[in-house]
C-alpha positions in Angstrom: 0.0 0.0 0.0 2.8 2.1 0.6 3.7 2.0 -3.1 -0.2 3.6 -3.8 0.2 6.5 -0.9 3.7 7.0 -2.5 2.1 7.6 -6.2 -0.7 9.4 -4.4 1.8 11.3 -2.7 4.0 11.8 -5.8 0.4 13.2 -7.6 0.1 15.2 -5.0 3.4 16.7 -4.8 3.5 17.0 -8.7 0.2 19.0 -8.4 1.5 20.9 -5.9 4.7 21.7 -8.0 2.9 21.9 -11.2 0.5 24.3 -8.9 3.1 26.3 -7.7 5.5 26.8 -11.1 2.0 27.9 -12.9 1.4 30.2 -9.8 5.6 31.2 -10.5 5.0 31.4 -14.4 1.7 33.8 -13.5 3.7 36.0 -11.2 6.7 35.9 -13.3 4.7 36.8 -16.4 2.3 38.9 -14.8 5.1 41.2 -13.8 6.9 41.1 -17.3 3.6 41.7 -18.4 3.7 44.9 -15.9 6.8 45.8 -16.6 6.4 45.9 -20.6 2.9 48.3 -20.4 4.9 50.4 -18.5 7.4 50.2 -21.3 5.3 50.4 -23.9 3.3 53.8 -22.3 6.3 55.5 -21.8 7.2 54.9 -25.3 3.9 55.4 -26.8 3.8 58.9 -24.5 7.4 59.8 -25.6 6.5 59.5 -29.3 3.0 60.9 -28.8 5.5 64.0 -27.5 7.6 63.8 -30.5 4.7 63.6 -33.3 3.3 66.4 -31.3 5.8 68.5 -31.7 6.8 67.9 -35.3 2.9 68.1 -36.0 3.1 71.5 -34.1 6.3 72.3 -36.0 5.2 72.1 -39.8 1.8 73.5 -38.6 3.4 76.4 -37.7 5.7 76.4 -40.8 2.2 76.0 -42.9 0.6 78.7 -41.2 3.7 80.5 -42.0 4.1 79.5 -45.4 0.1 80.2 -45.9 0.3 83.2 -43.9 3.2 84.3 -46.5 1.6 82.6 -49.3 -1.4 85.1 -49.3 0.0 88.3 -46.9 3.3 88.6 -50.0 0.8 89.7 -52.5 -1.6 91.4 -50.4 1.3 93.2 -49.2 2.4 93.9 -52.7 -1.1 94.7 -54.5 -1.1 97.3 -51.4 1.9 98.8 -52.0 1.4 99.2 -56.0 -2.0 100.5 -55.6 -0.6 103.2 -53.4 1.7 104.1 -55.4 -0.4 104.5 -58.4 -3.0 106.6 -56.5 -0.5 108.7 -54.8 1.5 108.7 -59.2 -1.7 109.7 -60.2 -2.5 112.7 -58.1 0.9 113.5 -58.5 0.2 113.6 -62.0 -3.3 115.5 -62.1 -1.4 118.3 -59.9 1.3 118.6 -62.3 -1.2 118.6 -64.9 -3.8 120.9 -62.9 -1.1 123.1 -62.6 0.0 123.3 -66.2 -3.8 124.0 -67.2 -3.7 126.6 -64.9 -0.5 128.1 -66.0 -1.7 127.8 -69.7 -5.4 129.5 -69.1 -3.0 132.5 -67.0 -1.2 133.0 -69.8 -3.8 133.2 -72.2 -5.6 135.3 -70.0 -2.7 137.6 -69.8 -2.3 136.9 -73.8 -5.6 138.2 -74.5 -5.7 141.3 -72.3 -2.4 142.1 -74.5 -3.9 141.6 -77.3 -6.7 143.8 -76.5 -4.2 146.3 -75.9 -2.7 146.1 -79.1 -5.8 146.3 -81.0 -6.6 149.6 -78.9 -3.1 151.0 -80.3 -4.1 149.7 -83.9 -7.2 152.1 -83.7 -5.4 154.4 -82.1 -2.5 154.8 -84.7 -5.2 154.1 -87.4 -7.0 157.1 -86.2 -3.9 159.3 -85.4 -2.3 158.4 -89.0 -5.7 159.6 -91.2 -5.9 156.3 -92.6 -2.5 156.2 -94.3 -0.7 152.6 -94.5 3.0 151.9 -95.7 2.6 148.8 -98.6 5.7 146.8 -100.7 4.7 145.8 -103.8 6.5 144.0 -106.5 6.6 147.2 -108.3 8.2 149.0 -105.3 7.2 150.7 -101.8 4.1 153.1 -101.4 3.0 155.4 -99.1 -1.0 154.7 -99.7 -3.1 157.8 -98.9 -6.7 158.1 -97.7 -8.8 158.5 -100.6 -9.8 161.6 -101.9 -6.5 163.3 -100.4 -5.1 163.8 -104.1 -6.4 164.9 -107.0 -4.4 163.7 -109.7 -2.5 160.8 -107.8 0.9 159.4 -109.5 0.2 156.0 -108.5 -2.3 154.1 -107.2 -2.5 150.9 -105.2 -5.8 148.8 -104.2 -7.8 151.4 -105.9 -6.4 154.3 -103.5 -4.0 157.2 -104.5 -0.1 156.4 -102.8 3.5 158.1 -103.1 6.0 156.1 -104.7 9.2 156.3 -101.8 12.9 156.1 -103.5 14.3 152.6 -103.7 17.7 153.7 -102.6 
């Protein structure tokens, strides 16, 4: 009987050690198992930190490159259409200015004028209607008509003096 409480015994004890290496194996892979999360969190967080940052990196050089991408012309159209406005009104005071300066003058043109025609009339009255004229045939004092009788020459129908050539 011995030989049956021996195998019993040896059953027991192999359950017992079978028991205790699967309680081992458990522990042992438990805290592998432990110790690998923790392994794998930190690395998952570390990386979750680096994508952040290079996510928040070329954001920042999109927004930059967008922010460039549409602010370069804006800035640009800006700057030519100021600077056409501000050629243009340069230009319409140079030109307001020359309009002005032209109407002066022929403002001051015409009052001259007027002048002159005054001293026309005046001389024409003062002279008795008497006018200097070249001719091909030489130069004539014309007279006003009716001045001589018996005129030596006459020229565009009115009697005139013949002056010497020399």
């Amino acid at each position: 009987m011995k030989q049956t409480s021996s195998a019993a015994d040896l059953s027991a004890r192999l359950r017992q050690r079978l028991e205790r290496e699967r309680q081992e194996i458990e522990s042992v892979t438990g805290s592998e198992l432990r110790r690998l999360g923790e392994n794998l969190r930190r690395i998952a967080s570390e990386e979750r930190r680096t994508t952040e940052a290079a996510t928040e990196k070329a954001i920042g050089r999109l927004r930059g490159m967008l922010l460039w991408g549409w602010l370069r012309p804006l800035v640009i159209g800006a700057l030519l259409s100021i600077g056409i406005c501000v050629g243009s009104w340069g230009a319409m005071q140079w030109l307001e200015w020359r309009i002005r300066s032209r109407i002066e003058t022929r403002a001051s043109l015409e009052v001259e004028i007027e002048r002159k025609r005054e001293t026309v009339k005046r001389l024409k009255q003062r002279s008795w209607g008497i006018r200097l004229k070249e001719t091909p045939k030489g130069r004539f004092v014309v007279l006003a008509p009716g001045t001589l009788d018996h005129p030596p020459w006459i020229v565009g129908g009115r009697p005139a003096v013949r002056l010497s050539t020399k």
